[in-house]
C-alpha positions as CSV (number, residue, x, y, z in Angstrom):
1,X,33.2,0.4,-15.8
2,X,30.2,1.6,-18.4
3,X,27.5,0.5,-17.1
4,X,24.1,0.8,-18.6
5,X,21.0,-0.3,-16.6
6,X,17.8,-0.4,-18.4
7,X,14.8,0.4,-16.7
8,X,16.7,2.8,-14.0
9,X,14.2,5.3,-13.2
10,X,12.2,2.4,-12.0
11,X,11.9,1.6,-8.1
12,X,14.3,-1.3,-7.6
13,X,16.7,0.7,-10.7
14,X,16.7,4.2,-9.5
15,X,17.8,2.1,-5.8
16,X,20.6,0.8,-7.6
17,X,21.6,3.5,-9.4
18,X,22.0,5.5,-6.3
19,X,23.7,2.4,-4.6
20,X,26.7,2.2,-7.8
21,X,27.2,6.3,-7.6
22,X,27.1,5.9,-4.0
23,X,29.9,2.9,-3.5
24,X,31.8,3.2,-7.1
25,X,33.0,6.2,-8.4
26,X,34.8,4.6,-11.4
27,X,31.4,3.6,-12.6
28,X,29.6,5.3,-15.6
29,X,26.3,5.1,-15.5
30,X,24.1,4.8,-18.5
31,X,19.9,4.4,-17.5
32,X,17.9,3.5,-20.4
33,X,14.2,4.1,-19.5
34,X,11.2,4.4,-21.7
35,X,9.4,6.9,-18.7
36,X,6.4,4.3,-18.7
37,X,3.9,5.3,-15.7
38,X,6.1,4.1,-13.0
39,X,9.5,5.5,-14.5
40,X,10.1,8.4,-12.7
41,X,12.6,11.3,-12.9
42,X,11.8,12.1,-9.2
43,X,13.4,8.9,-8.3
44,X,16.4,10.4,-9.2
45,X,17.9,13.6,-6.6
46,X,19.4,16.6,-6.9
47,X,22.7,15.1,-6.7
48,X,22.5,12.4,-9.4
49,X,21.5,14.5,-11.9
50,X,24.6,17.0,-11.0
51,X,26.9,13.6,-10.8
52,X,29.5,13.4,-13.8
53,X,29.2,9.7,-14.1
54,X,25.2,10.0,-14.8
55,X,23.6,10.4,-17.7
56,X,19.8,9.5,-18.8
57,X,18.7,8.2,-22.1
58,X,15.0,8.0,-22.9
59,X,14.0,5.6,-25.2
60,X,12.5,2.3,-25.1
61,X,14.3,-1.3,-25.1
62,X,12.4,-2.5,-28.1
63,X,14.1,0.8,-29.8
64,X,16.6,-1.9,-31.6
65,X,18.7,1.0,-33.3
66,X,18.8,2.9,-30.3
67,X,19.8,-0.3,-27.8
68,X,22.8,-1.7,-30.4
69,X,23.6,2.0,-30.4
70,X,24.0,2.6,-26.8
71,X,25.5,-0.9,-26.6
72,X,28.6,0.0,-28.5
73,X,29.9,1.9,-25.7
74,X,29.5,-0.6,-22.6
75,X,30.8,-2.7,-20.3
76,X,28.2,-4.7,-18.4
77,X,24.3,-4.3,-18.1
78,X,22.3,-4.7,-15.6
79,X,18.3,-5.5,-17.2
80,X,15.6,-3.9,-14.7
81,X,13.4,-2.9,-17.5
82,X,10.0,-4.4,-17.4
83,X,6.0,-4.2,-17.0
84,X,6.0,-5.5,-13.4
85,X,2.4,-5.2,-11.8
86,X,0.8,-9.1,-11.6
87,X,-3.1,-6.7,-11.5
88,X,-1.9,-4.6,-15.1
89,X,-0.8,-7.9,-16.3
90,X,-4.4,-9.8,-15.8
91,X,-6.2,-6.6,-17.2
92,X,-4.1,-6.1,-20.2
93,X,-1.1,-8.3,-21.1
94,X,0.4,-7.0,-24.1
95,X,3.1,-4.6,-22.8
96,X,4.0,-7.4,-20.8
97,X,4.8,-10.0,-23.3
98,X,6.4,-6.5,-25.7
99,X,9.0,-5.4,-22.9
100,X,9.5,-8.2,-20.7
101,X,10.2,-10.5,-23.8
102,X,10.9,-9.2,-26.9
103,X,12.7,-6.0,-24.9
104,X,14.5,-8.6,-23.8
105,X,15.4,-10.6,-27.0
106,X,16.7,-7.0,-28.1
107,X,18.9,-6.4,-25.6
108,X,20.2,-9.8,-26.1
109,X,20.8,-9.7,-29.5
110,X,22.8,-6.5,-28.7
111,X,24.9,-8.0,-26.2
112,X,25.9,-10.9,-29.1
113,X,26.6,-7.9,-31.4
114,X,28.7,-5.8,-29.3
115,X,30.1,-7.6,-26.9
116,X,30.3,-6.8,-22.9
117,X,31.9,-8.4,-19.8
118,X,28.7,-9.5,-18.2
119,X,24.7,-9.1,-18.6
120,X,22.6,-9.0,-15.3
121,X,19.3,-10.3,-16.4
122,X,16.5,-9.2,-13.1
123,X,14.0,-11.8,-13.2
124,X,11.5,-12.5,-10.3
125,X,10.5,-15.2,-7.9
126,X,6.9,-14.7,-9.3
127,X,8.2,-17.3,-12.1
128,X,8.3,-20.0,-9.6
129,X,4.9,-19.9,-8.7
130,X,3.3,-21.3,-5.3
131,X,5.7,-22.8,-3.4
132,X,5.9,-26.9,-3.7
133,X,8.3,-26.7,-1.3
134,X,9.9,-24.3,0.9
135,X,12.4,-22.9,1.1
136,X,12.2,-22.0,-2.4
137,X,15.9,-23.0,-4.1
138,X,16.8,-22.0,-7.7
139,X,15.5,-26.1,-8.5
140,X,12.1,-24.9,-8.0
141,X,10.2,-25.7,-10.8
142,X,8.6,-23.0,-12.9
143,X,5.3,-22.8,-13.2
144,X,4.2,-18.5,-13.7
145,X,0.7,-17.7,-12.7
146,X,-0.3,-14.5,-14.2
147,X,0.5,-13.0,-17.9
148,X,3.6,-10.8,-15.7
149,X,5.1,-13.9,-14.4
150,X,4.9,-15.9,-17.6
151,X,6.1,-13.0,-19.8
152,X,9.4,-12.7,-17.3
153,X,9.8,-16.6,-16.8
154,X,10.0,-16.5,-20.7
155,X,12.6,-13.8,-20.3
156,X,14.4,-15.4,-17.5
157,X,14.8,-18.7,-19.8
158,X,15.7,-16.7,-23.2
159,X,18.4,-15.3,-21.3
160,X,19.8,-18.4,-19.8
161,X,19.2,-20.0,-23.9
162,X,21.9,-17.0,-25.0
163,X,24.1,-18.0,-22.7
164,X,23.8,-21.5,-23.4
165,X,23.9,-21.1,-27.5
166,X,26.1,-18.0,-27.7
167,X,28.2,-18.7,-24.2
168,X,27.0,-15.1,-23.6
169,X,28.5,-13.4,-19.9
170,X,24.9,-13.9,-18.3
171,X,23.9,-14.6,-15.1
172,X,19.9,-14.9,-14.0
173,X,18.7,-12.7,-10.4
174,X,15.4,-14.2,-8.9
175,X,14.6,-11.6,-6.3
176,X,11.7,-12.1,-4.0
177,X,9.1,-9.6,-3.3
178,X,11.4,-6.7,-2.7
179,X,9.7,-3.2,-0.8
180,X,11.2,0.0,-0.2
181,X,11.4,4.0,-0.8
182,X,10.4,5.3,-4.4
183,X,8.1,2.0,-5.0
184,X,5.2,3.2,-7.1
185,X,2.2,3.3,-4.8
186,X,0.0,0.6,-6.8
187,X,2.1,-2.6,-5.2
188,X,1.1,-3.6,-1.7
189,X,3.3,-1.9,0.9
190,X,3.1,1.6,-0.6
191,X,-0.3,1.0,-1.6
192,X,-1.7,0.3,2.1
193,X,1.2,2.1,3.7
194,X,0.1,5.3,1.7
195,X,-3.7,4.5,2.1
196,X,-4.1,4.5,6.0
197,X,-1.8,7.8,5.8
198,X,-5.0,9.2,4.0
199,X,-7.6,7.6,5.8
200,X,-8.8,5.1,3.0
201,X,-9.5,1.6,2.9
202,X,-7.0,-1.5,2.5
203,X,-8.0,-3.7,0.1
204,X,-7.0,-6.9,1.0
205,X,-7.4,-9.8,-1.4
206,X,-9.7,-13.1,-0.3
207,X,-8.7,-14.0,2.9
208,X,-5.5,-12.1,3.2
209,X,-3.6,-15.5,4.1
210,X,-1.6,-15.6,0.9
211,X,2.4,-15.5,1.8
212,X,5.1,-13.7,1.0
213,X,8.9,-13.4,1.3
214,X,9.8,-9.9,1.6
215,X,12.9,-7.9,0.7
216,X,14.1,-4.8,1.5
217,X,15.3,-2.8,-1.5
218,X,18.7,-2.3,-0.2
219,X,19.8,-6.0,0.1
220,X,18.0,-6.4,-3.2
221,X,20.5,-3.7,-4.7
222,X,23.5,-5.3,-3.1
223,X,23.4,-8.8,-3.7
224,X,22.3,-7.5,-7.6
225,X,26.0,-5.4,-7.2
226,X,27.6,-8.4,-5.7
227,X,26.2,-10.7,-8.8
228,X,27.5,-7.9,-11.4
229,X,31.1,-7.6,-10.0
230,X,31.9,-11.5,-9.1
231,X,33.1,-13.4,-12.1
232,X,29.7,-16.2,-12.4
233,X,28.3,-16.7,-15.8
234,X,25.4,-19.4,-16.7
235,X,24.0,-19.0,-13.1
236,X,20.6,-18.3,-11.4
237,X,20.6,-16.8,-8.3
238,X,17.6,-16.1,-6.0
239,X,17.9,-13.2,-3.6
240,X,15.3,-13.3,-0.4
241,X,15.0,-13.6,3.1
242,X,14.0,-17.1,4.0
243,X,10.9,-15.3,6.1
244,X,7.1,-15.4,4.8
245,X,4.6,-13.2,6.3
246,X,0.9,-13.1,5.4
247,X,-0.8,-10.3,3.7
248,X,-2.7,-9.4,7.1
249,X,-0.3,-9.5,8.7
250,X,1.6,-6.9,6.5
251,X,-1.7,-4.9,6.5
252,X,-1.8,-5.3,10.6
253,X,2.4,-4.3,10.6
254,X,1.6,-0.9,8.8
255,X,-1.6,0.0,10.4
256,X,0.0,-0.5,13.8
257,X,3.5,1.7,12.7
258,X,1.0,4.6,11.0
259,X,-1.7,4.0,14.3
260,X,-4.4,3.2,12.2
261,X,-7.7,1.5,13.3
262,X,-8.2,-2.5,11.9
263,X,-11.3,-0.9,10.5
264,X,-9.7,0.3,7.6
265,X,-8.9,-3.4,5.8
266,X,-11.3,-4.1,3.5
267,X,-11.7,-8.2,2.2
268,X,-12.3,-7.7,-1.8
269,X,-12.6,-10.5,-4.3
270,X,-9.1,-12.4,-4.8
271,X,-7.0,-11.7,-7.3
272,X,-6.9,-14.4,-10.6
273,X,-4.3,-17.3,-10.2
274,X,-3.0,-15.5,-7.4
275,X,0.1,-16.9,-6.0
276,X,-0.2,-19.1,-2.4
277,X,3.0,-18.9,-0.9
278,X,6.8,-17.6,-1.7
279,X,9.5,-18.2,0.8
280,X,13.0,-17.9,-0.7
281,X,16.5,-20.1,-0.1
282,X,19.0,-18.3,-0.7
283,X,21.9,-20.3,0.3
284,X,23.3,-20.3,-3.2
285,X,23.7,-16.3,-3.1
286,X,25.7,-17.3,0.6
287,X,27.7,-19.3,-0.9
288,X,28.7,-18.3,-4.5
289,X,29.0,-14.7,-3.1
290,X,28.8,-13.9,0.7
291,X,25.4,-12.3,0.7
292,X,22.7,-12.2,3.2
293,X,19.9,-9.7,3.8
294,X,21.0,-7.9,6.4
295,X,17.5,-5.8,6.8
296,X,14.6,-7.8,9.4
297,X,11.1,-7.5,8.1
298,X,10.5,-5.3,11.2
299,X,13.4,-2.7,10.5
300,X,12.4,-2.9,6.7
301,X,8.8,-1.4,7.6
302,X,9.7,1.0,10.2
303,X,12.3,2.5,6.9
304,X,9.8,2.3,4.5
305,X,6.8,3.8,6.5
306,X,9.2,6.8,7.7
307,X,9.9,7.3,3.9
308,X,6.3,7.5,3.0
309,X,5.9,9.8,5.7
310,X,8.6,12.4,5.0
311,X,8.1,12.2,1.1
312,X,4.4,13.2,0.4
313,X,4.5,15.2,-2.7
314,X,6.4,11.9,-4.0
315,X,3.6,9.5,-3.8
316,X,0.3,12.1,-4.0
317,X,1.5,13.3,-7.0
318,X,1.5,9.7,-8.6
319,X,-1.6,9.0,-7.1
320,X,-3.5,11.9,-8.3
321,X,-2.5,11.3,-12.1
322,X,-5.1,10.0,-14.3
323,X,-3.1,6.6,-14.9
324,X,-2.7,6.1,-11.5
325,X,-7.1,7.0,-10.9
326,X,-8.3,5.1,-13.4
327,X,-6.8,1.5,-13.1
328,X,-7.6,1.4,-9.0
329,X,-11.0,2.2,-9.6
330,X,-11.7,-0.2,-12.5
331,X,-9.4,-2.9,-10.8
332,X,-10.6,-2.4,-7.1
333,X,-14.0,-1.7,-8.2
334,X,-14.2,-5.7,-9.7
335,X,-13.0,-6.9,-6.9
336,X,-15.3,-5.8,-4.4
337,X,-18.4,-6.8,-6.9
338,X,-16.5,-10.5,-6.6
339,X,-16.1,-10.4,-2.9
């Protein structure tokens, strides 16, 4: 199979990519990545880049020449490529609504051009909302609370439109707040996990009693490689572990595996339409395509942590760049004058 996936140099895409050289090697991988602040070329080891069945394009998804280009020589897609921070999305939401949508449209409009055998669009359970019931099925209503979730819920519904309209090979991933090695250090578990490594303060937003459903990047990779090989179209499919935990108690979980004092969580304002609760079903993924996460929360942390741990330069050099600097000051800084 050619495969291209957009947006591979990402966290969840430089996972899979590793995953598909890993498990196929009759797969030709194609990453597409525009090397935004959190594309990273260190995601990507020694032995990827040496790998035959690799090879990197950089360019940008709204690129419409280069994406119909590329597109002529594929198989099947799989669509990571987005702006995907809910904070970056309340500061400033125009690369949000330019990649998560329009990139989108583009790649869709390349897919009706050059045909391929199926089109993995990656959405997100933020489109959903806070829970009106739980678990969470695909049923849920959609109701996006931030510019990010609205911008991928718009997205997520284009792409089920061209299947509708052009009965396009599409089929819709919803996965729930997935955590891991080679996340960029401004979401949550890197953030804090990386953070009471160095001493610093956890900023914890309001009360801290918001809920989550939490996925480990693995099973996030291999129900996404179950969805690309199984023969459903027109479908969406949630991916999550049917667990919640609060943010303190995430924050306690890593301050207890790095043996940090509780002194170091710091209540800040909360953040703008911020989400109350996800908790994921995911009974139609068991069903349609024998998946189940097969990482506990527990094990998930203690992985994650140990990462952090034994891959320093990783994350300090992200955090020192002036990208990186300049939107946790001016972010965290607001925060704490609204506590």
């Amino acid at each position: 199979m050619r495969l291209l996936i957009t947006g591979g140099a990402g966290f969840i895409g430089s996972n899979f990519v590793k995953l598909c050289l890993k498990k196929r090697a009759d797969y030709k991988i194609t990453v597409l990545d525009a090397l935004t602040y959190c594309g990273n070329l260190d995601n990507f080891p020694k032995e990827i880049w040496e790998n035959k069945n690799f090879t990197f394009c950089k360019g940008n998804i709204l690129d419409k020449e280069l994406v119909f280009d590329i597109m002529k020589a594929q198989d099947a897609v799989v669509h990571f490529a987005a702006y995907s921070h809910v904070d970056r999305s309340i500061d400033l939401s125009d690369p949000f609504i330019d990649t998560d949508f329009k990139g989108t449209q583009v790649l869709l409009e390349a897919i009706k051009e050059h045909a391929v055998r199926r089109f993995v669009h990656i959405s997100t359970s933020e489109v959903y909302g806070s829970a009106q019931y739980v678990p969470m099925d695909e049923n849920h209503p959609l109701n996006p609370q931030s510019p990010y979730a609205a911008a991928k819920a718009g997205g997520d519904r284009l792409a089920y439109s061209y299947y509708l309209t052009y009965h396009l090979p599409i089929v819709i991933v919803r996965p729930f707040n997935t955590y891991g090695p080679n996340q960029y250090p401004e979401k949550l578990i890197p953030l804090f996990t990386t953070n009471a490594m160095e001493g610093k303060k956890l900023p914890v937003y309001g009360t801290g009693e918001n809920k989550r459903d939490w996925l480990y990047v693995s099973d996030s990779c291999n129900g996404i490689l179950k969805i690309l090989e199984s023969e459903i179209t027109g479908e969406v499919i949630n991916l999550g572990t049917g667990n919640d935990y609060s943010i303190l108690e995430i924050t306690n979980t890593i301050l207890k595996e790095i043996k940090k004092p509780k002194s170091l969580i710091e209540l800040v304002g909360d953040r703008p339409g911020h989400v109350q609760r996800l908790n994921s079903s995911y009974k139609k993924a068991e069903t349609l395509l024998d998946w189940r996460p097969e990482v506990s929360f527990q094990e998930g942390i203690k992985k994650t942590v140990k990462w952090y741990k034994e891959n320093v330069s990783w994350w300090k050099k992200l955090k020192a760049s002036k990208e990186f600097k300049e939107f946790e000051e001016k972010w965290y800084s607001r925060l704490r004058r609204e506590k």
